[in-house]
N, C-alpha and C positions, 0 to 999 in steps of 0.2 A: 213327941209331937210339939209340946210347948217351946221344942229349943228350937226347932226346925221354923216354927211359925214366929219365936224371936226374929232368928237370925234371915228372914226372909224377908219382915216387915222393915228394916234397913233399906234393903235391896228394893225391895216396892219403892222404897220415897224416893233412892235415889235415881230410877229407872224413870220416875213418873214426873221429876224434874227435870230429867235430861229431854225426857222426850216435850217438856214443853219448851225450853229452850230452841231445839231444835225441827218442831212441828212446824216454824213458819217456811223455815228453808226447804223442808221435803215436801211441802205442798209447791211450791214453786217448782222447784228441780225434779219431781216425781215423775211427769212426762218425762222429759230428755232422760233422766235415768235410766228408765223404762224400756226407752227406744236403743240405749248403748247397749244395753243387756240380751236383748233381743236379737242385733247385730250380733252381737257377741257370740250370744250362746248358741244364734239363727248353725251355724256350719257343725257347731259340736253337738247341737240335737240332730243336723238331719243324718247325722257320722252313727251316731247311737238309737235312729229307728235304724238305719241301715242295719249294724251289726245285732239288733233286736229282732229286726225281720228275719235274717240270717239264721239267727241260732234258734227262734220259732220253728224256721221250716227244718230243721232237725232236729227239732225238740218233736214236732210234727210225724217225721217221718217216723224217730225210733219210738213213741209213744203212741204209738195205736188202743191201746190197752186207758180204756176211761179211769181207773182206777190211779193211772200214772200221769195222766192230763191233770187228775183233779190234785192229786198232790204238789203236781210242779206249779199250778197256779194259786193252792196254800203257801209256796214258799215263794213267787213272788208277790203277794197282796205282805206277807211277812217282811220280806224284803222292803219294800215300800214303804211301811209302818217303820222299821228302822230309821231308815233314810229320812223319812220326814222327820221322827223323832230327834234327832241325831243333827238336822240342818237347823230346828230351829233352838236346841240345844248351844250351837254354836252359836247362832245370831244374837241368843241371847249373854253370851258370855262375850261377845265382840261388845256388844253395846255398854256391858257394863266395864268393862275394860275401857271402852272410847272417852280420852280426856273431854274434858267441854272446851272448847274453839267456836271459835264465831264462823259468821255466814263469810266473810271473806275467805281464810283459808280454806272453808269447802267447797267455795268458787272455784280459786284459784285448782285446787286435784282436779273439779272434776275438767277445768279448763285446761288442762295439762295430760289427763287423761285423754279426751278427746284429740288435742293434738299429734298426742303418741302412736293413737290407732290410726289417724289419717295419714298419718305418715308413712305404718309401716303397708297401710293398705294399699298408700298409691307405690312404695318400694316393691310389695309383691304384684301389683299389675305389668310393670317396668317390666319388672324380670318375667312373668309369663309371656306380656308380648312377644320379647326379644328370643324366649325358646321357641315361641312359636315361627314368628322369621324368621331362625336360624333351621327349623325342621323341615318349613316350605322352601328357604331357597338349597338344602339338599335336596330335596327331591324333584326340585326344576332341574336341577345342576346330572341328576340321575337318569333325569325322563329326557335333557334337551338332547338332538344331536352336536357331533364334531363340527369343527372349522367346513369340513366337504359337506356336511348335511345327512351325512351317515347314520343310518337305524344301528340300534346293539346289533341287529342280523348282518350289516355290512360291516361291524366290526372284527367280527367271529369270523365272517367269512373268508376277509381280509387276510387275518394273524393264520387262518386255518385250523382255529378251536372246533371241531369236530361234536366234541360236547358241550360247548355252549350251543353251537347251532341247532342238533338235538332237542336241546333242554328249550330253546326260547320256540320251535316249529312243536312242538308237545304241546307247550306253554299257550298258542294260538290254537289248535285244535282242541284243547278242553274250553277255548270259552265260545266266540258264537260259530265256530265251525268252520265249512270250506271258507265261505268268504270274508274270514279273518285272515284264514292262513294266508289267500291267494295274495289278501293286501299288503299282505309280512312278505312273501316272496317277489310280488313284483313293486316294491315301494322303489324309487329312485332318489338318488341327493342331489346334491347343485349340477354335478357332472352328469345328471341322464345315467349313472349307473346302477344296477338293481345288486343286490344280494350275489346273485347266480354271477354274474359280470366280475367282478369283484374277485371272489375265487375261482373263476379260469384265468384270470390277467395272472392272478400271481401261481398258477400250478397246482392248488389244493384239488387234486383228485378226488379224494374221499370226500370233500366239502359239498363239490359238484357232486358227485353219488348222490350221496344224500338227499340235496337239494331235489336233485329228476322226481327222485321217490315221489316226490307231491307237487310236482310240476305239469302243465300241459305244454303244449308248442306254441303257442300265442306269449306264455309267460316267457321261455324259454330263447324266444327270438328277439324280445324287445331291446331296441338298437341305444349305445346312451348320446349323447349330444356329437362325437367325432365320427358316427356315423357305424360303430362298429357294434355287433352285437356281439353274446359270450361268445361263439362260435369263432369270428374274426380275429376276438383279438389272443385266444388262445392261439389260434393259429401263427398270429404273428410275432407273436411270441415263441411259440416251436414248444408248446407244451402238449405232447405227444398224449399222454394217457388221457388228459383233459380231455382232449378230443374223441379219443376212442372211448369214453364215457357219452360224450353228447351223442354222437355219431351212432352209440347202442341203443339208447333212448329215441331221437329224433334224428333217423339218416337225412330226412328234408333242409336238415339245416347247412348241409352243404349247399343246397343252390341258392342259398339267402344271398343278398347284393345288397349293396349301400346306394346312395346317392346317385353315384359313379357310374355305378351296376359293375363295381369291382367283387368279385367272391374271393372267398378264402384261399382257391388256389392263389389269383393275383397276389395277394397279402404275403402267404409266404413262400414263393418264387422270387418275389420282392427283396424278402428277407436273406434269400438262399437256405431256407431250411428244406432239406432234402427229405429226409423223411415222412415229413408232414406233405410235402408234394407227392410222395409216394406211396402215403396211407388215402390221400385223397383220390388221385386215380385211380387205384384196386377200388372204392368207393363206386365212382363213375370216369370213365377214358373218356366220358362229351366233356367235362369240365374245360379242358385243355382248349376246346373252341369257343369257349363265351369271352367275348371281346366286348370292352369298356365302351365308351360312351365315346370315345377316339379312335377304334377301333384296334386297340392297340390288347393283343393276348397275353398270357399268362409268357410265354416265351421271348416276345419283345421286353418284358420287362426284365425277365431273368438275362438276355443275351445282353443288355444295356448297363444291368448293375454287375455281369462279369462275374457270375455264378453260373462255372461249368458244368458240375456234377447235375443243377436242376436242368441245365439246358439239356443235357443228358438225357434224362427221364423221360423231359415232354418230349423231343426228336424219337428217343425210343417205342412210346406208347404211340405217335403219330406221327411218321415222318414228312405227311404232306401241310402239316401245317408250317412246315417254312415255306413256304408259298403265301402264307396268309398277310394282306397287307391293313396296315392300317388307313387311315382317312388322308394322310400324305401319300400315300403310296408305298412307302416305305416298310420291306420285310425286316426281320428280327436281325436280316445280315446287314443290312441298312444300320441297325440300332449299333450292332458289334462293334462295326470296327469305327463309330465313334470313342471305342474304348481303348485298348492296351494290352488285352489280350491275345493272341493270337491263337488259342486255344481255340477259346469258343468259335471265329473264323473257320478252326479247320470243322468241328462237330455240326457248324450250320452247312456246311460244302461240302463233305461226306456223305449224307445220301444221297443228293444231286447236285451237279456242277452246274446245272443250269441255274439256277438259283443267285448263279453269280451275276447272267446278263440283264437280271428285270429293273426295270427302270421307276424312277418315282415321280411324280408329278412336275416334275420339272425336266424331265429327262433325264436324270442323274443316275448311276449305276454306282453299287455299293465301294467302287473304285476310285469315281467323284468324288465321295463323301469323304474316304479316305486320304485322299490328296489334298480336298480344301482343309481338314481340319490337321494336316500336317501330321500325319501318321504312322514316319517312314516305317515304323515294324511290320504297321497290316500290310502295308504298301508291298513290302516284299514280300510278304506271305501270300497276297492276292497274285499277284504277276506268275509265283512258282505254280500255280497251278494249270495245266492244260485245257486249253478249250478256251481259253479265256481272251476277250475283246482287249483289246490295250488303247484302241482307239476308237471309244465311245464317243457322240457327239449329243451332249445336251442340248435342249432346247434355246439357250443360250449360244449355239454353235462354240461348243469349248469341249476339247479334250481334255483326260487328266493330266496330258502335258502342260496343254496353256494353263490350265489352273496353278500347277506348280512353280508356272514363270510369274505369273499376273502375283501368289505371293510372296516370290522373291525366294524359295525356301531351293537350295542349291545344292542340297544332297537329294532332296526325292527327284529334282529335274534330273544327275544324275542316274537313280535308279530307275527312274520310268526311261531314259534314254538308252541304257543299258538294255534292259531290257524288251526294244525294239518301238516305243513306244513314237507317238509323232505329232504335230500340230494339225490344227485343222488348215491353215496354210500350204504345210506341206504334203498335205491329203489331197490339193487342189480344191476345195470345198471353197463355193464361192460362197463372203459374206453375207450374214442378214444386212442387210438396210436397217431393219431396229438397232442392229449393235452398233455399226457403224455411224448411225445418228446420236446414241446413246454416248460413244467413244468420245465423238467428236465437243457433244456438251462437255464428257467429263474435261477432257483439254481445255476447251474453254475457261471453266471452272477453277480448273488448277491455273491457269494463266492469270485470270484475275487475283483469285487469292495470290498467287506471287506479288504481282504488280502492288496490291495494298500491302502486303508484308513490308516489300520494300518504300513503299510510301511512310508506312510506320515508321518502323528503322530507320529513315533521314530528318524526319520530324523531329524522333527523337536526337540523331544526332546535333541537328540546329538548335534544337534547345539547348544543350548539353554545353554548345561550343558559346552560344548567345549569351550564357551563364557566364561561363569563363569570361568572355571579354567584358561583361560588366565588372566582375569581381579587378581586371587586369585597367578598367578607365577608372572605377574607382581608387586604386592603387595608385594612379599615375595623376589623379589629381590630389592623392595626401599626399603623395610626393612634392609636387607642384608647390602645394603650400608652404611644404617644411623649407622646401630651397628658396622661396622667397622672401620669406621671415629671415633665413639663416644671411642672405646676401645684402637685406636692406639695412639687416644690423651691420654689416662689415660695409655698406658705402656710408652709412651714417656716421659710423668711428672716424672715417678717411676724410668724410668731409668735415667733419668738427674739429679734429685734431690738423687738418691743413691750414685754417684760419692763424693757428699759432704757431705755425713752421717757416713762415716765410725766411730766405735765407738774408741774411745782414739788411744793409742799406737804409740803418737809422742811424737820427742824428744824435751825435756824439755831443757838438760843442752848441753853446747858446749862440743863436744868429738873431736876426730880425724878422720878423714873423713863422719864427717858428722854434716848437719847442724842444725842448731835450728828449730823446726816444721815439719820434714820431719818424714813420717810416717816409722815406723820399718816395716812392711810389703810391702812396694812398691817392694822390689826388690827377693819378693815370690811366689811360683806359682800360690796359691788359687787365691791373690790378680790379675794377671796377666791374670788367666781364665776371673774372676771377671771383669776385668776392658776393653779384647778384646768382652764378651759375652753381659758385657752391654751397649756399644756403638753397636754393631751390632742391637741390639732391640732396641735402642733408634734412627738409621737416619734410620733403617727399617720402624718405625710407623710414623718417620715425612716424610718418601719420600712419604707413603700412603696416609696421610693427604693433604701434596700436591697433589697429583692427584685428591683424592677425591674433594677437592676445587675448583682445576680448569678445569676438565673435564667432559664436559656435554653431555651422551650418552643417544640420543632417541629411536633408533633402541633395536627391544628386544634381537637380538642375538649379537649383539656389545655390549650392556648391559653384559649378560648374560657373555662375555669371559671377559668383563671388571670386573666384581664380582669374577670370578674365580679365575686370577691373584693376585688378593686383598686378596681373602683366604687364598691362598696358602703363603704370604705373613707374613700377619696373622699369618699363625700358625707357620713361624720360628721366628716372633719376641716373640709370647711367649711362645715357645722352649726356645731362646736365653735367656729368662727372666731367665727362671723358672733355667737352669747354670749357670746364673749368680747369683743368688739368694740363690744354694746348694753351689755354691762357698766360696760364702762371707759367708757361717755358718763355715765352715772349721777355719772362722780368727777370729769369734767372740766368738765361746765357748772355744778356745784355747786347749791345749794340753791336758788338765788333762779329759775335759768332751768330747773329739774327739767320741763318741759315738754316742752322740747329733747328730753331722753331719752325720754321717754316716746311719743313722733314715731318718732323712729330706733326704738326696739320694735318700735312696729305696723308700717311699715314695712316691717323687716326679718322679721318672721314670716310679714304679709302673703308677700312675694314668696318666702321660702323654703317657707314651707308649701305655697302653690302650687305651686312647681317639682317641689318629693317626692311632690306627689299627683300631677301629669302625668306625671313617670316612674314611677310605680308602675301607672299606667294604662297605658302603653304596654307596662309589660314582662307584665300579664296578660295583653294582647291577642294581643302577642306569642307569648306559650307557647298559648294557646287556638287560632293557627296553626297552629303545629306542630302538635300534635295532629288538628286536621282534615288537615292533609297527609298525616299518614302514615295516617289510616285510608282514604283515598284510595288509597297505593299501595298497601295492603294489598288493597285492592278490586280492584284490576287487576293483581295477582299472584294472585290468586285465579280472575280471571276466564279464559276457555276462549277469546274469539273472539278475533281477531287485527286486526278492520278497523275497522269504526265506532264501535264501544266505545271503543276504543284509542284513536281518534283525538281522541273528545270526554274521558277522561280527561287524554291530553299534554295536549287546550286546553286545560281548567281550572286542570291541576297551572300549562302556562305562564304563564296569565293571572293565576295565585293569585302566583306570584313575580317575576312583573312589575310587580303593582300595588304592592306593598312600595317603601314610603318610608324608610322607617327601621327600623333595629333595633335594638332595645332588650335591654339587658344585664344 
């Protein structure tokens, strides 16, 4: 005992220093301590009543017996004694073990503490959220419908899962009853289709079975947005058993109608499904008489889309209903031989040939019909039969003859001719007054539109020509220029270089007033004509030459005055020449042969004078053109009509600038 209470008293002093050391810190930080531990330990006690409650209530149950309660609650009050013994056992050998540190570094833990739990606190809220987002958008993604707006029951329906549909109509009946199920069978998607809809479009018999099982007729009829209900569009589909499933359940759903007041016969007569025509009749034979909204029966439709075997059927179950017309007038033979068949022709004509003469609201006979739509096959199928009109007259007074001429088609005018057939003409049939007024508009009509056709057509060709002779006056005045550039240089050369050619007749020997190499003729008249005639044509072709070099005219009528000037120009430089040129003959043939010159004169005045009077004559006629041209279009800008007028002013205006040979400048 003495060593024990030795080696304790050590441990007392050091314990009892540390904790004064240490007392100012844990009163400060005792709170926040307190509160992390509590946090702390808050999850791991509520974890340990749980599993305490837990093993309680079957501590509870297999311990009935007081004897074994009292026991198991001596060994945990024992238990307990431990534990406590035992924690502050530790706490005491933690403390004496804890070096001495100051208040700083046990700041700093428990600031470092605290950061660690915040951290990992808000890392597990993170990740709970995000499981929990990721659980609800599966079970949107489970619960929404498809792209169409489809329940799971119109998915099942669809593929014709049998036992999902099963499984999900069980699944509505265990929870609020009928009017769960009824909502499950008759829900619709975007398309107005319910469940039931769904599998008869695609054939799932057994689907449908099923389905009826918990079906009324109000469910069973609902139409989806195209106006068909399951009944229809099985039908039009030709899904046979489908039907005879619906048909066992609810026969009424045969006389269902759309919109239209089409029924399931129309649908699939339509189709040419045969069968399903012919599970509906054994059904009800009135079906065959309910006519649409047009008046148009189950047989017009089948004889139009050229489905024999159904035309068949209906003809068979009721042969008077080819008689039946619709809101034009028009029987199922009417529809036929809009077709290609010649079949169905003979099956609609086969129980009565009368059938052939009834006429439709315009007076037409299935003949008419035949011939306007260019039919040559019905055409000769209809004529081979006996009994038959060849020469019907519509209310139009037209036979199938005039029809076949009025559109030109020359093989049926042959077989309707062949076949004895005739004009109302040559029936003697005097015309309507409407047609013949009607006639006479359409002539008029046609004559007009000719007359502006061709009003077009010369319009256009004046344009066309108007064009051309621009592009051919623009050509002929760069022409114009190139040749007068080209010719002013070649009189300018001739007149420069003639100044220095004179032939002999200088002086040789020194005389008295006069010096060595002066010519005897300089102070002579010829020479003097000579010498003012040919410098006037020589700076005349070179001031042309300059302009031409340096002025660049785009405009066509600046053009046009600019080539003028230039001409005009032109022709006194070789004027000028051509004096200058009769001049100097005067000095070279000299005195004896002066005849010579006098030649070369006439001559050259001759052919010059004439050339100046022929241009001066063209370029009047010229301008006295133009002037008449445009009082012309003045005339027909003025003028009101737009046809014959018109057409004889373009001729003239064309023919006035067609006949043009030249132009003069």
């Amino acid at each position: 005992m003495t060593m024990m209470e030795e080696k304790q008293s050590p441990v007392a002093e050091k314990q009892q220093s540390f904790n004064g050391i240490i007392n100012h810190t844990q009163d400060k930080n005792q709170t926040k301590s307190m509160e992390k531990q509590l946090s702390f330990q808050k999850p791991r006690k509520a974890r340990a009543l749980e599993k305490q409650v837990s093993f309680q209530g079957v501590v509870n149950v297999e311990n009935h017996h007081p004897s074994r309660l009292r026991r198991s609650i001596e060994k945990q009050q024992s238990f307990r004694g431990v534990t406590v013994t035992t924690s502050e056992n530790q706490k005491r050998g933690v403390m004496e073990k804890l070096p001495s540190f100051g208040r700083t570094a046990t700041m700093e833990r428990q600031k470092s503490f605290r950061g660690g739990f915040l951290e990992k606190q808000k890392s597990f809220r993170v990740v709970m959220e995000r499981k929990l987002s990721f659980v609800s958008e599966r079970r949107k993604k489970n619960d929404s419908p498809g792209k169409r707006g489809d329940s799971p029951l119109h998915i099942a329906a669809r593929t014709g899962n049998l036992g999902k549909v099963r499984e999900l109509i069980r699944g509505s009946c265990d929870g609020d009853g009928e009017e769960e199920l009824r909502e499950l069978l008759s829900k619709q998607n975007l398309e107005g289709e319910t469940p039931l809809y769904t599998a008869a479009e695609n054939g799932h018999s057994v689907v449908v079975e099923e389905m009826l099982k918990h079906m009324d007729f109000e469910t069973a009829s609902v139409a989806a947005r195209n106006g068909f209900d399951p009944f229809h569009v099985a039908a039009k589909q030709g899904h046979l058993e489908v039907l005879k499933k619906l048909m066992g359940t609810f026969p009424n759903l045969a006389m269902t109608t759309d919109s239209s007041c089409t029924t399931a016969l129309h649908t699939a007569a339509t189709q040419g499904h045969t069968e399903v025509v012919n599970l509906l009749l054994e059904t009800d034979s009135n079906l065959a008489k309910i006519a649409k909204n047009n008046g148009k029966t189950a047989l017009h439709s089948a004889a139009r889309m050229g489905h024999v075997e159904v035309v068949k059927s209906l003809i068979g179950n009721d042969p008077s209903i080819g008689f039946r017309t619709d809101k034009k007038g028009q029987t199922a033979l009417h529809m036929a031989v809009k077709g290609q068949d010649d079949g169905i022709v003979v099956e609609l004509v086969k129980p009565d040939v009368a059938v052939l003469s009834v006429e439709d609201n315009k007076g037409n006979t299935p003949l008419h019909i035949a011939t306007n739509k260019g039919r040559v096959k019905i055409v000769r199928c209809l004529v081979s039969f006996e009994g038959i009109n060849l020469n019907p007259i519509n209310k139009a007074g037209d036979t199938p003859l005039d029809i076949a001429e009025k559109i030109g088609n020359a093989e049926l005018v042959l077989v309707l001719r062949e076949a004895g057939a005739a004009t109302a003409k040559d029936l003697g049939k005097p015309q309507n007054p409407a047609k013949q007024l009607k006639q006479t508009v359409s002539d008029i009509k046609h004559e007009v539109q000719s007359q502006l056709q061709q009003s077009r057509q010369t319009g256009v060709r004046v344009q066309k020509i108007a064009k051309r002779l621009k592009k051919l006056h623009i050509s002929g005045l760069n022409n114009a220029i190139n040749s007068a550039t080209v010719v002013a240089v070649l009189i300018a050369t001739v007149a420069f270089a003639a100044i220095f050619t004179i032939p002999g007749q200088y002086e040789e020997d020194r005389s008295k007033g006069v010096l060595l190499g002066q010519a005897h003729i300089a102070n002579k008249a010829p020479f003097l004509v000579f010498f003012v005639f040919d410098s006037l044509a020589l700076f005349i072709s070179l001031a042309v030459v300059v302009v031409q070099t340096s002025v660049v005219v785009i405009e066509q009528k600046a053009k046009k005055q600019l080539v003028f000037v230039i001409n005009k120009l032109m022709w006194c430089a070789c004027l000028f020449i051509s004096i200058a040129f009769v001049s100097l003959s005067y000095i070279v043939v000299g005195k004896e042969e002066m005849w010579l010159a006098v030649c070369a004169t006439v001559i050259g005045g001759t052919i010059m004078l004439t050339t100046i009077g022929a241009m001066c004559y063209c370029v009047v006629m010229h301008r006295m053109e133009e002037s008449k041209l445009k009082s012309i279009r003045k005339e027909r800008s003025k003028s009101q009509s737009f046809s014959m007028s018109r057409m004889h002013s373009d001729s003239g205006i064309l023919n006035g600038e067609y006949n043009k040979r030249m132009y003069a400048l």
